[in-house]
Backbone bond lengths (Angstrom), bond angles and torsions (degrees), N, CA, C in turn:
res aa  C-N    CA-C-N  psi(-1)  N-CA   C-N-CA  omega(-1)  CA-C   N-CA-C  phi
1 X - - - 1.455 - - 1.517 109.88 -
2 X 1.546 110.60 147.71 1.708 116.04 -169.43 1.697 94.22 -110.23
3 X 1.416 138.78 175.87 0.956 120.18 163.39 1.236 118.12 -92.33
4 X 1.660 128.57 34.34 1.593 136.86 172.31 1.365 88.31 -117.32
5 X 1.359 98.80 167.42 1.612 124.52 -159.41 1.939 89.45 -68.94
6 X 1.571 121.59 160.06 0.883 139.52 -179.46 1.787 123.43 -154.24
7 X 1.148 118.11 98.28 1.414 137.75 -153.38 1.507 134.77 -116.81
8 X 0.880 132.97 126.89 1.405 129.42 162.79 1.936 114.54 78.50
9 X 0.896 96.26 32.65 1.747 103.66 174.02 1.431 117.06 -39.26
10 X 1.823 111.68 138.29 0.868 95.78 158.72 1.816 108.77 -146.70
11 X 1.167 119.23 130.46 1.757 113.38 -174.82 1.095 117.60 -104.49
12 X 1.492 105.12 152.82 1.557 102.34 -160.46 1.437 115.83 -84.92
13 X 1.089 138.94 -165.67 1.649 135.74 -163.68 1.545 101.01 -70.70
14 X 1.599 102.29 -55.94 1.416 105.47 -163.98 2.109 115.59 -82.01
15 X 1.530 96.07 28.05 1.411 104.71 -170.08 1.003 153.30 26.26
16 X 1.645 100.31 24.60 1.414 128.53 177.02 1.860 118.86 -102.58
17 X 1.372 92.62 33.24 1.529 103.90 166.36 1.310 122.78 -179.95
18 X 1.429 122.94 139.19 1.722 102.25 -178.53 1.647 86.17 -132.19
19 X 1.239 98.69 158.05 1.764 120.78 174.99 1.641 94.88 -121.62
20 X 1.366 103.22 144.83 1.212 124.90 -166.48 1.602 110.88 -125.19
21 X 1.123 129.68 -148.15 1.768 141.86 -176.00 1.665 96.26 -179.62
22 X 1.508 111.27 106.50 1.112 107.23 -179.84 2.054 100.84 -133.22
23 X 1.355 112.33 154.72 1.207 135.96 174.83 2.003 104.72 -110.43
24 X 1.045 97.35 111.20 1.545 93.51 -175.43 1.888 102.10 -165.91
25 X 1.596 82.65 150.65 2.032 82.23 168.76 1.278 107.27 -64.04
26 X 1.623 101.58 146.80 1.690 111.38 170.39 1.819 108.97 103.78
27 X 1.456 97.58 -15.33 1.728 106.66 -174.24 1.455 102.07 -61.09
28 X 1.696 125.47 155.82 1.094 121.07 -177.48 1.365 137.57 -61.02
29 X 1.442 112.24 -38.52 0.838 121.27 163.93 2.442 122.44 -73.42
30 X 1.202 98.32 11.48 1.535 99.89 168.25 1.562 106.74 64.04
31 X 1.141 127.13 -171.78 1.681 125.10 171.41 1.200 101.50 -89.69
32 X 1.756 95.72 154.14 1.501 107.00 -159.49 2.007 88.92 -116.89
33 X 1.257 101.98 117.98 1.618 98.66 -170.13 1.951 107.11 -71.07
34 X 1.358 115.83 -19.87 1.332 121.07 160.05 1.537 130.68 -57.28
35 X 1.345 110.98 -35.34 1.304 128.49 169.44 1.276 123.61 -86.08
36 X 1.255 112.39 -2.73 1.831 114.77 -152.99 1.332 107.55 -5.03
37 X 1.789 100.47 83.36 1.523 125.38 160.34 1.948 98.14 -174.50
38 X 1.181 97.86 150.80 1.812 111.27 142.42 1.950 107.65 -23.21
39 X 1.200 89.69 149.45 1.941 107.66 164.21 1.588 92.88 -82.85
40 X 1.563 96.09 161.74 1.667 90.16 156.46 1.221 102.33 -87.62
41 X 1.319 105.05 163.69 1.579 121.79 149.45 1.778 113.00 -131.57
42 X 1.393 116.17 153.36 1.196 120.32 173.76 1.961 105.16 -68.44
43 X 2.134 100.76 127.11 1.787 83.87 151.68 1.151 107.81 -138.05
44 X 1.505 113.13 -171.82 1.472 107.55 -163.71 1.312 96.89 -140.71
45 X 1.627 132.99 163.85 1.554 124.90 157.77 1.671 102.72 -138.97
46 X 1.123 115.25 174.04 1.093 125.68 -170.07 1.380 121.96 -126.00
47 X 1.284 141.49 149.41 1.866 124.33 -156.33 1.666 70.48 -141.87
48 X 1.815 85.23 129.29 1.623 123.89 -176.57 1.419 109.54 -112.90
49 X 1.059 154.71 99.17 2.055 131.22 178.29 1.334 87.59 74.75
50 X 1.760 149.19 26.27 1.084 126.30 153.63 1.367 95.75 70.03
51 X 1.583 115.99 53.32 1.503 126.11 169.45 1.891 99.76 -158.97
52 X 1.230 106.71 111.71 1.447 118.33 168.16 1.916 105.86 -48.22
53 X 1.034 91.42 128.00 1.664 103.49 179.82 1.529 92.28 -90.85
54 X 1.616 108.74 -171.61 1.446 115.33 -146.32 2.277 78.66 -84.66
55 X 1.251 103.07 -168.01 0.974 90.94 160.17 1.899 114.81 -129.33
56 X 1.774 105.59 177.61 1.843 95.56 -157.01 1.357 88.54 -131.22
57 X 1.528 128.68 145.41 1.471 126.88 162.21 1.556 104.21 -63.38
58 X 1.310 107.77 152.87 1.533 122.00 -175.73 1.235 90.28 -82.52
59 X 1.330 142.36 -2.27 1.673 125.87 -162.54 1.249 135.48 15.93
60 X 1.127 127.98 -142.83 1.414 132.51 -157.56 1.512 79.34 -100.43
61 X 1.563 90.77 171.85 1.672 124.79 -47.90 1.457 140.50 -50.69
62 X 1.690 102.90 3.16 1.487 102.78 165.32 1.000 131.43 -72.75
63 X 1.754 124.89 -37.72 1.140 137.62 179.65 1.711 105.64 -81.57
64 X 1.500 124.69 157.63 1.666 108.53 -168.52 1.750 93.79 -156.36
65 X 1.536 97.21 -157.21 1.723 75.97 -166.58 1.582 75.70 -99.40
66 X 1.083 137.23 -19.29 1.940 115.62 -179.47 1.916 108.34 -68.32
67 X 1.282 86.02 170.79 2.019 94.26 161.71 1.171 120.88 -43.52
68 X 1.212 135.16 125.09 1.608 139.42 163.45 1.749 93.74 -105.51
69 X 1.224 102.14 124.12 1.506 98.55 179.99 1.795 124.09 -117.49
70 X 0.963 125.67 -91.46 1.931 118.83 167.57 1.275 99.59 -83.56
71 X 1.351 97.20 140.61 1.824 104.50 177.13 1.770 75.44 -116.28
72 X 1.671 113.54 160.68 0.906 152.33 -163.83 1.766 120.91 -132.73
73 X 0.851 137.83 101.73 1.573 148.04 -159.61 1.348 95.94 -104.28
């Protein structure tokens, strides 16, 4: 967990990855002064020894400066 909102998970079959929907500083799109919050951006982490690694924005070109909202697996 980041201390920005974190949403809508989804992991893949072989459970060695989950994609998320997160609102957080640093997101691509920057703070949105309409929302008073972060854009989403899509992130993802990866499980090493059956230990979730940190997690990474998917960036460009998926992530953009608008909302990226449920990603779908």
């Amino acid at each position: 967990n980041s201390p920005g909102e974190e949403y809508l998970p989804g992991i893949t079959a072989d459970e060695q990855y989950i994609f998320y929907t997160s609102r957080r500083n640093g997101s691509t799109g920057g703070y949105n002064p309409m929302m008073s919050d972060y854009d989403e951006d899509f992130y993802f982490a990866v499980k090493e020894n059956g230990q979730w690694q940190p997690a990474q924005n998917l960036g460009r070109p998926i992530n953009t400066e608008l909302n990226e909202g449920a990603s779908f697996i």
